[in-house]
Backbone as CSV, one residue per row, in Angstrom:
resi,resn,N_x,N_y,N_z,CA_x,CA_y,CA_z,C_x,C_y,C_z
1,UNK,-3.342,-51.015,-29.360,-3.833,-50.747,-28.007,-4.985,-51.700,-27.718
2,UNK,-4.970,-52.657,-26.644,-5.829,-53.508,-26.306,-6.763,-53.369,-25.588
3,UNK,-7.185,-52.262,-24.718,-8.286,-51.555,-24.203,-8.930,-50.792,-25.027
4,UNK,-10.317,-50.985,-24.760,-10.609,-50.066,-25.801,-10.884,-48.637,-25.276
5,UNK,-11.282,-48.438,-26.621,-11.288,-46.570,-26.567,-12.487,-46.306,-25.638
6,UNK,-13.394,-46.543,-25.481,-14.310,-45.697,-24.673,-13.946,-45.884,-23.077
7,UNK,-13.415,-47.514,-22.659,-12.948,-47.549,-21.189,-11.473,-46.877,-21.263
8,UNK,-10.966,-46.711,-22.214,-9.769,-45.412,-21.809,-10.284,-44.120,-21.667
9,UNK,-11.199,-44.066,-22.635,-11.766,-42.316,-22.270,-12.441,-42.166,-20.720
10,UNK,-12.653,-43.328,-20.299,-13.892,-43.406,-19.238,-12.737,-43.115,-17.810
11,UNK,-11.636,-43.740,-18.140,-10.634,-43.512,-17.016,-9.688,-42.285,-17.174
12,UNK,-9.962,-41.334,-18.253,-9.089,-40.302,-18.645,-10.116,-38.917,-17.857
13,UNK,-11.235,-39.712,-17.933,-12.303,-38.390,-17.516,-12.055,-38.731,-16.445
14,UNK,-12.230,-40.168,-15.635,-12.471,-39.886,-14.097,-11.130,-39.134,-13.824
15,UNK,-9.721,-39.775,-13.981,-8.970,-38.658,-13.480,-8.854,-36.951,-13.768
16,UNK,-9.443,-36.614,-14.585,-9.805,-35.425,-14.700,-10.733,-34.733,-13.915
17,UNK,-11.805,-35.218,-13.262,-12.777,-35.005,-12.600,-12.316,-35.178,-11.223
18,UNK,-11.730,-36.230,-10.808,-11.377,-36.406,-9.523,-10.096,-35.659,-9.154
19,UNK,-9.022,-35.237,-9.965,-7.970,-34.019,-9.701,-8.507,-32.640,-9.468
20,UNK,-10.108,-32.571,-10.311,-10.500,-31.076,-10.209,-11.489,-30.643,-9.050
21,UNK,-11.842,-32.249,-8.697,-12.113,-31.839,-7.237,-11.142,-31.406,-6.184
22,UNK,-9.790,-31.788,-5.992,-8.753,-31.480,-5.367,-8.895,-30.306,-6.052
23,UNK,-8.301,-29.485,-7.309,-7.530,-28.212,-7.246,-8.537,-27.336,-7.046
24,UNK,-10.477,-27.702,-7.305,-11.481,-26.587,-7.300,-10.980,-26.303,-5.890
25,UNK,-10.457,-26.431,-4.741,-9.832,-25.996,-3.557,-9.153,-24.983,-3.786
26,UNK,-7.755,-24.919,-4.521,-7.209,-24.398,-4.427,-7.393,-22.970,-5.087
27,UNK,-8.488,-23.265,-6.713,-8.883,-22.212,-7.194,-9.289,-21.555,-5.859
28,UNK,-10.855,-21.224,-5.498,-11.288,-21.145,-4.419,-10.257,-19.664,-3.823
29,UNK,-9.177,-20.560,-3.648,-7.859,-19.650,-2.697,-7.215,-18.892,-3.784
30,UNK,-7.445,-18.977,-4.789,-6.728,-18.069,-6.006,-5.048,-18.339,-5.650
31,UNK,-4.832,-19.482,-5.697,-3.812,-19.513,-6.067,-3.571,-19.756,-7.819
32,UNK,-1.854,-19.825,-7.596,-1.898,-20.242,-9.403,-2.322,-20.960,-10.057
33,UNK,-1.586,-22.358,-9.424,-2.309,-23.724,-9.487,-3.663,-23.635,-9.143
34,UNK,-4.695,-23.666,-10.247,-6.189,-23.881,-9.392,-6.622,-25.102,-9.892
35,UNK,-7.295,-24.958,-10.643,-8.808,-25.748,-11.188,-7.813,-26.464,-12.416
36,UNK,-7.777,-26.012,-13.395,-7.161,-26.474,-14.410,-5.845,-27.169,-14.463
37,UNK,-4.919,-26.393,-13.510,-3.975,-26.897,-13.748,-3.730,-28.107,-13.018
38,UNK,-4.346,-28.677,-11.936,-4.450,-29.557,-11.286,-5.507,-30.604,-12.045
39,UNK,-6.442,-30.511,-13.122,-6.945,-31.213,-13.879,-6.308,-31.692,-14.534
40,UNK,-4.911,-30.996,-15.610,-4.651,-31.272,-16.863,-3.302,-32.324,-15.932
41,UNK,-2.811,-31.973,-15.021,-1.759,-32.867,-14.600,-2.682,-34.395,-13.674
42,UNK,-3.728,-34.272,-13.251,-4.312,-35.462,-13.203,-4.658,-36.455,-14.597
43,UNK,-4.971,-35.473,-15.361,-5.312,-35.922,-17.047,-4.071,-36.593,-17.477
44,UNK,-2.725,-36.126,-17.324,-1.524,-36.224,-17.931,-1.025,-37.376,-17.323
45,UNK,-1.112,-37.560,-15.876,-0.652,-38.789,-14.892,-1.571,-39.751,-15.335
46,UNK,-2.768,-39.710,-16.067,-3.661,-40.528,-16.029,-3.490,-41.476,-17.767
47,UNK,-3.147,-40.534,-18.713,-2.436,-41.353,-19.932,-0.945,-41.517,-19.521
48,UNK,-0.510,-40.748,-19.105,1.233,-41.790,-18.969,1.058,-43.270,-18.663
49,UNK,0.270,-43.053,-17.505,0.141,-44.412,-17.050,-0.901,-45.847,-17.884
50,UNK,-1.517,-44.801,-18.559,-2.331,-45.971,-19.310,-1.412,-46.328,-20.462
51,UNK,-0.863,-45.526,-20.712,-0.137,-45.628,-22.251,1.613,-46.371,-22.026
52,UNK,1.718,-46.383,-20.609,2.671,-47.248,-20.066,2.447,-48.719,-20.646
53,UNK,1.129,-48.982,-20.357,0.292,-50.362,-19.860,0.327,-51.324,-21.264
54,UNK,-0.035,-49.864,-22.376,-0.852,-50.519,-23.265,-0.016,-50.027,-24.692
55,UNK,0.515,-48.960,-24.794,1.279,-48.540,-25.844,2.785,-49.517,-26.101
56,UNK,3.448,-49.678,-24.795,5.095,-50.362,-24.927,4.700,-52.040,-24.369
57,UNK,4.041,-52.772,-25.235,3.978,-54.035,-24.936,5.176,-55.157,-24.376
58,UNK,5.422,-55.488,-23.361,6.292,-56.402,-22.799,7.551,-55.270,-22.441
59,UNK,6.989,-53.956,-22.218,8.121,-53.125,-21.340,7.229,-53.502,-20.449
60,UNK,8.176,-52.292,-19.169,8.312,-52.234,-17.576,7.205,-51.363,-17.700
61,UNK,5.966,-51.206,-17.041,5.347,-50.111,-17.594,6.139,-49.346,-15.980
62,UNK,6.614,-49.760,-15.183,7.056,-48.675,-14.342,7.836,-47.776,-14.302
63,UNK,8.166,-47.848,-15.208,9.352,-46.806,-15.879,9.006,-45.705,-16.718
64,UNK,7.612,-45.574,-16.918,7.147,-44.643,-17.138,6.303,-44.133,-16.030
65,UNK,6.105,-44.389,-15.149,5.604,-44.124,-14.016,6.482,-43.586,-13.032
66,UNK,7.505,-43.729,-12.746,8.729,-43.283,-12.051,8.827,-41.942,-12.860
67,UNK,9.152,-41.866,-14.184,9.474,-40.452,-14.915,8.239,-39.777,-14.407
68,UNK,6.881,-40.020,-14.369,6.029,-39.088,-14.002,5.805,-38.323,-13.145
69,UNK,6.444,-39.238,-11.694,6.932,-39.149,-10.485,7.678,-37.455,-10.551
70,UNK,9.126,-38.337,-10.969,10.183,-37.045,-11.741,9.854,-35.532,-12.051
71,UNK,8.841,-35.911,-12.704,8.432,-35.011,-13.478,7.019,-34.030,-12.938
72,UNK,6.588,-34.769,-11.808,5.686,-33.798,-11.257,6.267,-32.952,-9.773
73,UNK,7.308,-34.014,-9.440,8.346,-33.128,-8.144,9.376,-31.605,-8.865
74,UNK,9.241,-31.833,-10.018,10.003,-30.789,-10.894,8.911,-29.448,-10.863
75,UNK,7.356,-30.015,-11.592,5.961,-28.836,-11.491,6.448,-28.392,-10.386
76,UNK,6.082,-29.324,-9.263,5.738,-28.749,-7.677,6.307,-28.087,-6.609
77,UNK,7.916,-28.148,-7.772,8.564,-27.208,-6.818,8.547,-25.742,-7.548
78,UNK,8.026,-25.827,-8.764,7.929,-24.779,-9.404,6.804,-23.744,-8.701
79,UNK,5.936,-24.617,-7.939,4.599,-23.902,-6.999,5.226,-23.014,-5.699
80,UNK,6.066,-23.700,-5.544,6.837,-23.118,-4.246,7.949,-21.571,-4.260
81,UNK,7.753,-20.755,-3.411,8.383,-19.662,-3.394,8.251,-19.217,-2.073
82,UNK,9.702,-18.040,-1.824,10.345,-17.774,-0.346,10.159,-16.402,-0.762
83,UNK,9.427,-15.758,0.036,9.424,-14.208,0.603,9.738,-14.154,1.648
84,UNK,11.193,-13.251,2.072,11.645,-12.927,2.969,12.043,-14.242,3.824
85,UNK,11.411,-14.634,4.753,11.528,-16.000,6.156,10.596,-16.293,5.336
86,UNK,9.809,-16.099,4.769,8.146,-16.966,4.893,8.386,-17.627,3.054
87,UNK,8.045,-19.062,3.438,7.476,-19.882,1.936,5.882,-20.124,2.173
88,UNK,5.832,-19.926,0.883,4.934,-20.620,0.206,4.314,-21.423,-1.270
89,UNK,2.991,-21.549,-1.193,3.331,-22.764,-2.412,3.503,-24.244,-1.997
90,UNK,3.754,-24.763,-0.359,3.641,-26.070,-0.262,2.340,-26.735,-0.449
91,UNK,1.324,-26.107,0.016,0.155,-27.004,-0.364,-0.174,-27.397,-1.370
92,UNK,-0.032,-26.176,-2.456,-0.310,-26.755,-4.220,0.383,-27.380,-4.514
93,UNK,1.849,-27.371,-3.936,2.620,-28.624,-4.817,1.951,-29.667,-4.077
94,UNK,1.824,-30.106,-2.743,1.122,-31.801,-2.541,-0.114,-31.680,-2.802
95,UNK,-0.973,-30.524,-3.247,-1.843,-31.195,-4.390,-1.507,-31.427,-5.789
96,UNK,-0.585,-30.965,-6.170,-0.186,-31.569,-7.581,0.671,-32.831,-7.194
97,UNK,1.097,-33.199,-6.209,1.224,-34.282,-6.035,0.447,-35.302,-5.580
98,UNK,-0.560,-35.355,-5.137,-1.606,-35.950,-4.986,-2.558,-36.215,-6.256
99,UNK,-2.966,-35.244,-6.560,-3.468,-35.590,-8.756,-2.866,-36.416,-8.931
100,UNK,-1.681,-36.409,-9.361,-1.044,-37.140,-9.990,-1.194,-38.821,-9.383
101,UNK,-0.947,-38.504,-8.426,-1.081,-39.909,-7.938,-2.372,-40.721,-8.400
102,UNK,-3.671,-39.524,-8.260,-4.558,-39.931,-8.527,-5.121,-40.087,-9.793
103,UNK,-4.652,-39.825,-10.728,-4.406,-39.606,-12.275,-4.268,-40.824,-12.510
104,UNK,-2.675,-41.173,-11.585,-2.275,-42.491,-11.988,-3.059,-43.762,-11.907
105,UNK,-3.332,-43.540,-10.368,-4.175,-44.624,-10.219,-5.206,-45.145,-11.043
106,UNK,-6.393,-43.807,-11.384,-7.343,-43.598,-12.761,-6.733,-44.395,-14.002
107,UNK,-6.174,-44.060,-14.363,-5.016,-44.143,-15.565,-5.124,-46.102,-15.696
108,UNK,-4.481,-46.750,-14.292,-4.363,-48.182,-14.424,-5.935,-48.754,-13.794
109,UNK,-6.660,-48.339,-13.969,-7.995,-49.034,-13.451,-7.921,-48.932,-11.962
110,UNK,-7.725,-48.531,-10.831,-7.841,-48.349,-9.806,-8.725,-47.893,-9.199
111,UNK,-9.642,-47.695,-9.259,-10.905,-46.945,-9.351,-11.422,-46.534,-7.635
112,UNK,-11.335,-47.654,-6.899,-10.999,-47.545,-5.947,-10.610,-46.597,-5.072
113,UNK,-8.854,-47.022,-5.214,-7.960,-45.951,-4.925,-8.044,-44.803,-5.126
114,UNK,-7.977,-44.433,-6.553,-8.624,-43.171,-6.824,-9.671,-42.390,-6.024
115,UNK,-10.310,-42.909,-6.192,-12.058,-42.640,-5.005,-11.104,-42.411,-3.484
116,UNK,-10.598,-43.274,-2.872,-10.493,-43.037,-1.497,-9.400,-41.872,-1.710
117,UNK,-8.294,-41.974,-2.048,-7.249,-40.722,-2.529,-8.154,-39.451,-2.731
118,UNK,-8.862,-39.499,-3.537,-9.497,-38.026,-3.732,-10.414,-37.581,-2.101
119,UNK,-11.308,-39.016,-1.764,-11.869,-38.617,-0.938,-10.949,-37.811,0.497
120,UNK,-9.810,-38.716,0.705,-9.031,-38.330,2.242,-9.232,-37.210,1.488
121,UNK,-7.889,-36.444,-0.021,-6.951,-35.493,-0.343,-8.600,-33.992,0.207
122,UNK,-9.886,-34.268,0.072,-10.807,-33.486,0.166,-11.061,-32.925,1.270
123,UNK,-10.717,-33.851,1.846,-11.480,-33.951,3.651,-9.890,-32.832,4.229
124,UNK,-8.940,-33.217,3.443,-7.688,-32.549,4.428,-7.805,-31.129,4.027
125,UNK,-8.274,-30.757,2.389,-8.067,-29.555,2.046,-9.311,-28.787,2.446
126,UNK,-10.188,-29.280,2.472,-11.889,-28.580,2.806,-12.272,-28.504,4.490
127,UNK,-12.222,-29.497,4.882,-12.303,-29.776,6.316,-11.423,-29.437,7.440
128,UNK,-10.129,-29.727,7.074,-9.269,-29.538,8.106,-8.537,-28.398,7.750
129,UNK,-8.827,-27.431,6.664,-8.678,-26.261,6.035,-9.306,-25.062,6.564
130,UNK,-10.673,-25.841,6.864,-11.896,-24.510,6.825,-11.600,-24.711,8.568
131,UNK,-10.898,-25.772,9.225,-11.235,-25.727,10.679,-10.114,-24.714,10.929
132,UNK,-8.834,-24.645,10.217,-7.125,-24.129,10.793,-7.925,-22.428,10.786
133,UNK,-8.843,-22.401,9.711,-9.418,-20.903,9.402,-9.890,-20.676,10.742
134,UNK,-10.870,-21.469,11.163,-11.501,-20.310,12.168,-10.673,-20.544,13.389
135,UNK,-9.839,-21.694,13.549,-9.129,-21.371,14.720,-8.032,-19.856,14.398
136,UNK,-7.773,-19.110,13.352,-7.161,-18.570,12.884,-8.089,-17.121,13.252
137,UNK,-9.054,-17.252,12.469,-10.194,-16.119,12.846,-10.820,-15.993,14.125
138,UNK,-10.324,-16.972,15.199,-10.846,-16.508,16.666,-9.294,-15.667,17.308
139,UNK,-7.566,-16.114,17.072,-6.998,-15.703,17.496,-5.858,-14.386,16.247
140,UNK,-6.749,-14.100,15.670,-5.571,-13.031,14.889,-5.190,-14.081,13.755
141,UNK,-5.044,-13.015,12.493,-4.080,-13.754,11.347,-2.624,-13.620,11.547
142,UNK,-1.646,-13.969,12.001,-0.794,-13.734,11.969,0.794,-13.830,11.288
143,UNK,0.316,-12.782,9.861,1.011,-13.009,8.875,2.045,-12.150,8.496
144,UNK,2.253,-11.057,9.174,3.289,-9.806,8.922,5.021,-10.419,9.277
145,UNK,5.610,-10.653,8.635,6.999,-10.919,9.454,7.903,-9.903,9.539
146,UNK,8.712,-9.517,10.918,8.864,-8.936,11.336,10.552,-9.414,11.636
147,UNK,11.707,-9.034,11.355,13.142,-9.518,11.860,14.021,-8.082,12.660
148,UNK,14.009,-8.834,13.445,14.935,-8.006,14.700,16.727,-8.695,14.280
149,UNK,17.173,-7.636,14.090,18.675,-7.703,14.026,19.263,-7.459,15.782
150,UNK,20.070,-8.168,16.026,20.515,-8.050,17.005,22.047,-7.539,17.334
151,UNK,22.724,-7.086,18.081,23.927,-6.283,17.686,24.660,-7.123,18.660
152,UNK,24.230,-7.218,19.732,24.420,-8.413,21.129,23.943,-9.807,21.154
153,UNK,24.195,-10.755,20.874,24.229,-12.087,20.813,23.214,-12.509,22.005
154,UNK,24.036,-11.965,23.059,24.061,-12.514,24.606,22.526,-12.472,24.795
155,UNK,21.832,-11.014,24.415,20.468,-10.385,24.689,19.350,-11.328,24.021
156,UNK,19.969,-11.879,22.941,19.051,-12.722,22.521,17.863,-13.459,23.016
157,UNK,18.609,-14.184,24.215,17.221,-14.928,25.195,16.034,-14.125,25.515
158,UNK,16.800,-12.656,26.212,15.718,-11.703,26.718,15.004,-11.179,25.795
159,UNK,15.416,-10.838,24.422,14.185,-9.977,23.465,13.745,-11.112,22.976
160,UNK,13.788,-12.367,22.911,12.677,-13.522,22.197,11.880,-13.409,23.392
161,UNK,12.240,-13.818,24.121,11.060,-13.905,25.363,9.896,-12.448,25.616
162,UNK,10.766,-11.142,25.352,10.010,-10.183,25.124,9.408,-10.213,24.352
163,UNK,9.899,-10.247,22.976,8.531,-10.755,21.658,7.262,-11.432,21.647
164,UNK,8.086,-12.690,22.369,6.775,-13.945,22.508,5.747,-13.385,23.418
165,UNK,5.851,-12.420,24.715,4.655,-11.606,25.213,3.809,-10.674,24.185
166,UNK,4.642,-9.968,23.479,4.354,-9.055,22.526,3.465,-9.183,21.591
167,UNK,3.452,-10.738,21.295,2.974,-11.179,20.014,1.756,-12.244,20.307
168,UNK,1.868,-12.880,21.441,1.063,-13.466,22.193,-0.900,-13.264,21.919
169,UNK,-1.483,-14.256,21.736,-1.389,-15.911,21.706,-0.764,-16.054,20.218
170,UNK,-1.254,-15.580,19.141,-1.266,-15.861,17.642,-0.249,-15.931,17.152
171,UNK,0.577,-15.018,17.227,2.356,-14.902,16.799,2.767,-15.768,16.917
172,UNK,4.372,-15.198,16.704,5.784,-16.493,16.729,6.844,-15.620,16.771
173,UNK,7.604,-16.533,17.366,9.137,-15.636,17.108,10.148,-17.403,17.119
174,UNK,10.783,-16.687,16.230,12.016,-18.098,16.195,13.516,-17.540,15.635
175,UNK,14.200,-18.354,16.252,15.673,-17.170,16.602,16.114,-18.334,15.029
176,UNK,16.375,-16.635,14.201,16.936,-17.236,12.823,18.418,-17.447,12.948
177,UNK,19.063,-16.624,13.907,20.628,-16.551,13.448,21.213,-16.237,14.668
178,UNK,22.469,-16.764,14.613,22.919,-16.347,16.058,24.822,-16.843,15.485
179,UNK,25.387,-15.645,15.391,27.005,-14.952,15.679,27.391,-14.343,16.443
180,UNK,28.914,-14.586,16.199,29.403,-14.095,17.148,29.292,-12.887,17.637
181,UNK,28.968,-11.862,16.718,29.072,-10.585,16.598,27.681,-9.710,16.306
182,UNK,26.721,-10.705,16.094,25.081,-10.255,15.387,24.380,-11.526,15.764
183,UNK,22.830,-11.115,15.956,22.000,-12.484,15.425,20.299,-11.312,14.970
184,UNK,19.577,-12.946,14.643,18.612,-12.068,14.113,17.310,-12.998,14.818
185,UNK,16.468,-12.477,14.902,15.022,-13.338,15.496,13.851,-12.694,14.556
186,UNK,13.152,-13.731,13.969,11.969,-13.100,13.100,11.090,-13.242,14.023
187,UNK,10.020,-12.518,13.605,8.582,-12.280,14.661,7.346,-12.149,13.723
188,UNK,6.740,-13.412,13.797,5.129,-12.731,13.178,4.356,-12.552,13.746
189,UNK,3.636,-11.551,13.807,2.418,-10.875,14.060,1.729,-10.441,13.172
190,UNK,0.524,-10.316,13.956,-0.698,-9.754,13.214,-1.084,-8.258,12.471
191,UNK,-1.148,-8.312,11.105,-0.874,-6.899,10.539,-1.443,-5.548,11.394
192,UNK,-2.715,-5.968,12.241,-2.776,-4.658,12.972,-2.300,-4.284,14.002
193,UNK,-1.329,-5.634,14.132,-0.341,-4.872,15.623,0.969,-4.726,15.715
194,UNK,1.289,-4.587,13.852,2.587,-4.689,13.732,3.511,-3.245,13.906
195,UNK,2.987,-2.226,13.682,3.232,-1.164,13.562,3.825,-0.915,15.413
196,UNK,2.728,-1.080,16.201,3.036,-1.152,17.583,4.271,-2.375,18.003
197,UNK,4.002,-3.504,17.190,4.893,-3.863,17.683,6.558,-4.055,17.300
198,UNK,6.366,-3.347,16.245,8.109,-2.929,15.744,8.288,-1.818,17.137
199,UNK,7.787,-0.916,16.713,8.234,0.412,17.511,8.788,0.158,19.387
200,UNK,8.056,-1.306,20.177,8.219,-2.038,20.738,9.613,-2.480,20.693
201,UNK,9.654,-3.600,20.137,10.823,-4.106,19.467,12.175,-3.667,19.588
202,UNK,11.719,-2.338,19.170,13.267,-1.693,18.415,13.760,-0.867,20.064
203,UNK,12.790,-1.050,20.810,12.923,-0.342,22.439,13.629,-1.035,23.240
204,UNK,14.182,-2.323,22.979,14.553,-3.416,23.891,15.766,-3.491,23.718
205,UNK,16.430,-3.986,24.290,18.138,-3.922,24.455,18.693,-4.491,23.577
206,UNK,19.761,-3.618,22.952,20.329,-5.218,22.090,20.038,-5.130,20.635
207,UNK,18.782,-4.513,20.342,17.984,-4.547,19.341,19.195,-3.284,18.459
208,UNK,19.389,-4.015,17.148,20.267,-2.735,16.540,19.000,-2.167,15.354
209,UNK,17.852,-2.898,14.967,16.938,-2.589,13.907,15.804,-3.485,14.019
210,UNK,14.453,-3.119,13.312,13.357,-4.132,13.275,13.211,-3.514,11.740
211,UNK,13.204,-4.785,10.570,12.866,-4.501,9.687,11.097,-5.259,9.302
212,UNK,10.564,-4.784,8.794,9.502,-5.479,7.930,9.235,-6.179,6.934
213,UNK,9.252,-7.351,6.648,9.742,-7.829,5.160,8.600,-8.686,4.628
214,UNK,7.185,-8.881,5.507,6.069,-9.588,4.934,4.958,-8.824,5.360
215,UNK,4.302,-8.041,4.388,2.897,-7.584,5.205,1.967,-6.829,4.667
């Protein structure tokens, strides 16, 4: 190995340090992915790539860089999960995709890159995070999902449009399904007006059920 050991350790820490500024975010939110695990995969992107460079002399070192690639879209979908209509888990996976990147970069002397990568990946998760919050905390959380089965197809137009008053400003409604014989429209609203607004719901024409499936 032709680098030496202390400027490899020196680029093994920064990517460690600069991934755990990204995931200390996500800890924060208690998700799974927090602090650590977004360290050790910046740590991990950060020797693949050095050990690309410096371990397989007169290989491709990109070919170990591509597998890392591989191999962190594999983690990140592991972050991801579907309750009911609603996923989640996308943000931690593009921060474990972002580490990594930034691992990598660390990893080949980029130092730079690294720095600006961590800096945007901060500004999007802290800043434009803490802003979606309070626009969130002035109009309702609106996280309960709510699916209207429909028995009449036709009625469809009229109970979305009824919903979207119902649920109004914060909510949503988006028409999941539509047969010949059935369709379905989910509705989120806000957990303290969900109760009112099933019972709503299930009053409107057409409507064969309102189930609850997030809340």
């Amino acid at each position: 190995m032709t680098l030496p050991l202390d400027e490899a350790l020196v680029r093994l820490a920064v990517a460690a340090f600069l991934s755990g500024l990204i995931g200390f975010e996500r800890e924060v939110a208690q998700k799974a992915a927090g602090l650590r695990t977004h360290m050790l995969v910046g740590l991990g992107s950060a020797l693949f790539s050095l050990l690309s460079m410096e371990a397989f002399p007169g290989s491709d070192p990109a070919r170990v860089a591509a597998q890392v690639v591989t191999g962190i879209g594999f983690l990140g979908a592991g972050a991801i999960f579907r309750h009911g209509f609603t996923v989640r888990g996308l943000t931690t996976a593009a921060g474990l995709w972002s580490v990594a990147a930034v691992g990598m970069a660390a990893g080949i002397g980029e130092w730079q890159v690294a720095l600006l990568a961590t800096g945007l990946a901060v500004v999007v998760l802290y800043v434009v995070g803490v802003t979606q919050w309070l626009l969130r905390g002035r109009r309702g959380e609106a996280t309960t999902v709510l699916v209207m089965r429909m028995s009449d197809p036709s009625t469809v137009a009229q109970a979305s449009d009824a919903a979207r008053r119902l649920v109004a400003p914060g909510g949503e409604v988006v028409i999941h399904e539509i047969a010949v014989d059935k369709a379905s429209i989910q509705v989120t609203v806000e957990p303290a007006q969900a109760d009112e607004v099933i019972v709503r719901l299930r009053a409107l024409g057409g409507v064969e059920r309102v189930t609850r499936v997030d809340g």
